[in-house]
Every structure is written in structure tokens, then in C-alpha cells.
C-alpha positions as CSV (number, residue, x, y, z in Angstrom):
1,X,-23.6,84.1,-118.6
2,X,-22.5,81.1,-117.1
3,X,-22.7,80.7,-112.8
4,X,-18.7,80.3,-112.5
5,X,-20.1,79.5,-108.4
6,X,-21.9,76.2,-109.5
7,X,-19.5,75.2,-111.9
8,X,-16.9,75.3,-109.1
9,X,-19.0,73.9,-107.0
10,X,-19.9,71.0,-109.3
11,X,-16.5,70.3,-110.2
12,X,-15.5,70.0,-106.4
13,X,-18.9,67.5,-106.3
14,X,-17.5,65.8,-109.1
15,X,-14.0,65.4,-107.9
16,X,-15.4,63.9,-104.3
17,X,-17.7,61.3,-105.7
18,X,-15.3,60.3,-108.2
19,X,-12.7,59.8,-105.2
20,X,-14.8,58.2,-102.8
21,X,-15.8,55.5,-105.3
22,X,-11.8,55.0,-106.4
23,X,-11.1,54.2,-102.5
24,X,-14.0,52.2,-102.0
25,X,-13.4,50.3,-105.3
26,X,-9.8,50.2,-104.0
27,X,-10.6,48.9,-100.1
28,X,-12.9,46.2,-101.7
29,X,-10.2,44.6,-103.7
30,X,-8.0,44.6,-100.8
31,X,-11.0,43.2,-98.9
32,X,-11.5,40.2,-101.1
33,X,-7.6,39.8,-101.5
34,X,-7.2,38.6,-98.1
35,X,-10.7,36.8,-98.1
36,X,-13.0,39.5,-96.1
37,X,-15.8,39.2,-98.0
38,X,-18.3,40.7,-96.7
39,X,-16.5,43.3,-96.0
40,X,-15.4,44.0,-99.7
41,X,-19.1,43.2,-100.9
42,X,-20.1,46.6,-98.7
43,X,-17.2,48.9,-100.0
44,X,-18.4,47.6,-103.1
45,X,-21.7,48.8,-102.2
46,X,-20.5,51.8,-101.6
47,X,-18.2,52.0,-104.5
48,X,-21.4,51.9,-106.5
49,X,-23.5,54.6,-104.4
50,X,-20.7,56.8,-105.5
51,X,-21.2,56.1,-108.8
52,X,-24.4,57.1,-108.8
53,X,-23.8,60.3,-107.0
54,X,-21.1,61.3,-109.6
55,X,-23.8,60.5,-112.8
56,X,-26.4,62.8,-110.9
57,X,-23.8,65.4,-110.7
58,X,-22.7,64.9,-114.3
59,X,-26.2,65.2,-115.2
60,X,-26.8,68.7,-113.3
61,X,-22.8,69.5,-114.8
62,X,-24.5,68.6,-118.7
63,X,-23.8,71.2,-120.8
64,X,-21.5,73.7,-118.2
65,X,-17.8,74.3,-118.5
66,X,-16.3,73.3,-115.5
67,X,-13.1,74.7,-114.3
68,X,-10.4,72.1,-114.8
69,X,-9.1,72.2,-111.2
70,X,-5.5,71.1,-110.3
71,X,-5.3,69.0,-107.1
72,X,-3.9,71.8,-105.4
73,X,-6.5,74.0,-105.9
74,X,-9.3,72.1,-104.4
75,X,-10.8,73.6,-101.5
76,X,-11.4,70.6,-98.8
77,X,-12.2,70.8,-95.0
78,X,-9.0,68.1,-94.8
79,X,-5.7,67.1,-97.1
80,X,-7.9,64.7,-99.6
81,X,-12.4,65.1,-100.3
82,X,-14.7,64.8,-97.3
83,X,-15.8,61.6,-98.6
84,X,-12.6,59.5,-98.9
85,X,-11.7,56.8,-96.2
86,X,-8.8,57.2,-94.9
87,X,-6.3,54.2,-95.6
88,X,-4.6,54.6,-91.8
89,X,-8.4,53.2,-90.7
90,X,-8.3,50.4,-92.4
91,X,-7.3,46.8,-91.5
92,X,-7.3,43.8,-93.4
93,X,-9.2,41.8,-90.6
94,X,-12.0,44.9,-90.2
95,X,-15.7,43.6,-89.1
96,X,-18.4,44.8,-91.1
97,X,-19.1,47.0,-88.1
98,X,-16.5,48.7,-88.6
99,X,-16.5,49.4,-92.3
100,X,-19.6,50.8,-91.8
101,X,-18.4,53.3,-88.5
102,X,-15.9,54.2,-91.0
103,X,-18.0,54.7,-93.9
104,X,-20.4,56.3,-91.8
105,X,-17.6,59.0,-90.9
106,X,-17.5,59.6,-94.2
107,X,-21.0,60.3,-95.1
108,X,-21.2,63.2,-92.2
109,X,-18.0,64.8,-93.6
110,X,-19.4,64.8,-96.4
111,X,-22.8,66.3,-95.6
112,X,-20.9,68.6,-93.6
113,X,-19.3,69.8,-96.2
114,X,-22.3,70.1,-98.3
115,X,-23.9,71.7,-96.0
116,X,-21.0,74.6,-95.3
117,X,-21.3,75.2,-99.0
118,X,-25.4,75.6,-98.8
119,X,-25.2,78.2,-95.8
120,X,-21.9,80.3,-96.9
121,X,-22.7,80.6,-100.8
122,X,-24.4,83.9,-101.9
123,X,-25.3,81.8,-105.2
124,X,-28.5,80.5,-105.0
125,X,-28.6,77.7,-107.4
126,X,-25.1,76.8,-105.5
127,X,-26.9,76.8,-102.5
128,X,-30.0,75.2,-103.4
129,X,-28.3,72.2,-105.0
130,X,-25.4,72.0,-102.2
131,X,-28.2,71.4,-99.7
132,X,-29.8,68.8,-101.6
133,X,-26.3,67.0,-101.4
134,X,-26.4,67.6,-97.8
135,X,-29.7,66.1,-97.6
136,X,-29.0,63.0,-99.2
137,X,-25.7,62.4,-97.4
138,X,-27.5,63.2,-94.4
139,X,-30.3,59.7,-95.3
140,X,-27.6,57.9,-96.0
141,X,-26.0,58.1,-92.5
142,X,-29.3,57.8,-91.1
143,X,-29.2,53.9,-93.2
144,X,-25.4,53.5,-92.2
145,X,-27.0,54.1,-88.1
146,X,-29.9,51.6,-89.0
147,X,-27.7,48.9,-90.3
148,X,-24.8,49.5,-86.9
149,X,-27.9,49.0,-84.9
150,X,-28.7,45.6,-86.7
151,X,-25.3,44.3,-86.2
152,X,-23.6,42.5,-83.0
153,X,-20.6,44.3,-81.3
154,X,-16.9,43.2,-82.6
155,X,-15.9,40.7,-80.8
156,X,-12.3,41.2,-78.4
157,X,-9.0,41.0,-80.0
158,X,-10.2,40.8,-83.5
159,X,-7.9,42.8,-85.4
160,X,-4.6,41.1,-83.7
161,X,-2.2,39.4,-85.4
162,X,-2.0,35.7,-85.6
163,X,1.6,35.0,-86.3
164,X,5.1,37.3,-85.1
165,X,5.7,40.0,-87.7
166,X,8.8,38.6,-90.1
167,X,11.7,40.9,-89.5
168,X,14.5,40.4,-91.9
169,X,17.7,40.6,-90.3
């Protein structure tokens, strides 16, 4: 008999890595469009360590039929996956500090919610693998607070506008 639990589980894994790298794919093209490059070369970073966190879960997902969940029906903490940057915190003229804060963000919601699922399931394998998630999130926000600490403070007034907004009249 198959665990219907990990399946779920998986699929709901599945769906947050495969969201997480979209956004980040997405925020590094709009990065390099208005010439924020190293900004876009770490959502592009982070773009890829999504996409390796979705083949390990396809790997572990090999051979299982996974539930073929509607958006609707996915259980998050929050309207879209705990993983997922949030376009209302972006800003074409972000620092690399503040990519990371925001990326940062996103790898404790995400081990957060890996780590609900590890303590609340009664599945063990559910469990078992949820906190391994958890764990790795968890080392990658420990990288994210080593890199901050590397990095100068943003400087004053960085992310206003040069020129008037154009209002049409």
C-alpha cells in the first residue's frame, strides 16, 4: 500500500521548490533588465538551489503516485508556498543586502514549514523526511546570515527615485 501522507507531502515539496525557483528565475530577469547585476546573478543562484531541491524531491517522489493537487487545495501557512518571494518586496534598485534579507525570509518560512510538518505528522517516513527539509533550509539560512555579515550596510536613500513619476494627464 502506498503512504497517501508522503505522497501529499512530496507533492506539496514539489510544488514549493518548483515555485520558489519560477520567482527567483523571474526576479533575476527583472534584475538584469534594469542592469542590477549582481543582484540577478544571486536570484539566479537561488533559482538554481531550487532546482536542486526539486530533483532531490523527484528523486524521493520516483516511482510514487502523487496526488495531482489543484492550487486551491494546497495547504500553505500563507496565500502562495513558504518559499516564494513576495513581489511587493521587491525593487528594481534592491542592494544585494537586501535580496539576501529577503531570501533569507524565505528560507525560515520555509523551514518552518518543514518543520510543522516533521512534529504534527503521525507518519513517520513523513516526518523523518520533512525534518530533513527543515534541516537543510535551516543551513541555508545559517549561509544567507554569513554572507549579510560579510556585506556593508545599504547605503541612505538608495531605493529613491531619480526622476518625477510621469503622470499622463
Amino acid at each position: 500500500m502506498a503512504n497517501e501522507t508522503l505522497a501529499g507531502f512530496l507533492a506539496h515539496s514539489i510544488e514549493l521548490e518548483s515555485e520558489a525557483r519560477e520567482r527567483y528565475t523571474e526576479l533575476a530577469d527583472a534584475m538584469t533588465g534594469h542592469h542590477n547585476r549582481d543582484v540577478a546573478a544571486f536570484f539566479l543562484r537561488m533559482a538554481e538551489e531550487a532546482r536542486h531541491h526539486l530533483a532531490e524531491v523527484a528523486q524521493l517522489a520516483q516511482g510514487m503516485l502523487l496526488p495531482q493537487l489543484k492550487a486551491w487545495e494546497f495547504d500553505w501557512p500563507e496565500a502562495e508556498p513558504p518559499e516564494t518571494a513576495s513581489y511587493e518586496d521587491m525593487h528594481y534598485r534592491m542592494s544585494l543586502r537586501q535580496a539576501m534579507t529577503l531570501a533569507l525570509a524565505n528560507e525560515r518560512a520555509a523551514e518552518s514549514y518543514y518543520r510543522n510538518v516533521a512534529t504534527s505528522s503521525d507518519d513517520q517516513d513523513t516526518a523523518r523526511i520533512a525534518g530533513v527539509f527543515a534541516d537543510e533550509e535551516l543551513s541555508h539560512a545559517a549561509e544567507l546570515e554569513r554572507l549579510l555579515a560579510q556585506l556593508p550596510e545599504n547605503p541612505l536613500h538608495q531605493l529613491e527615485e531619480d526622476d518625477d513619476p510621469h503622470m499622463p494627464e
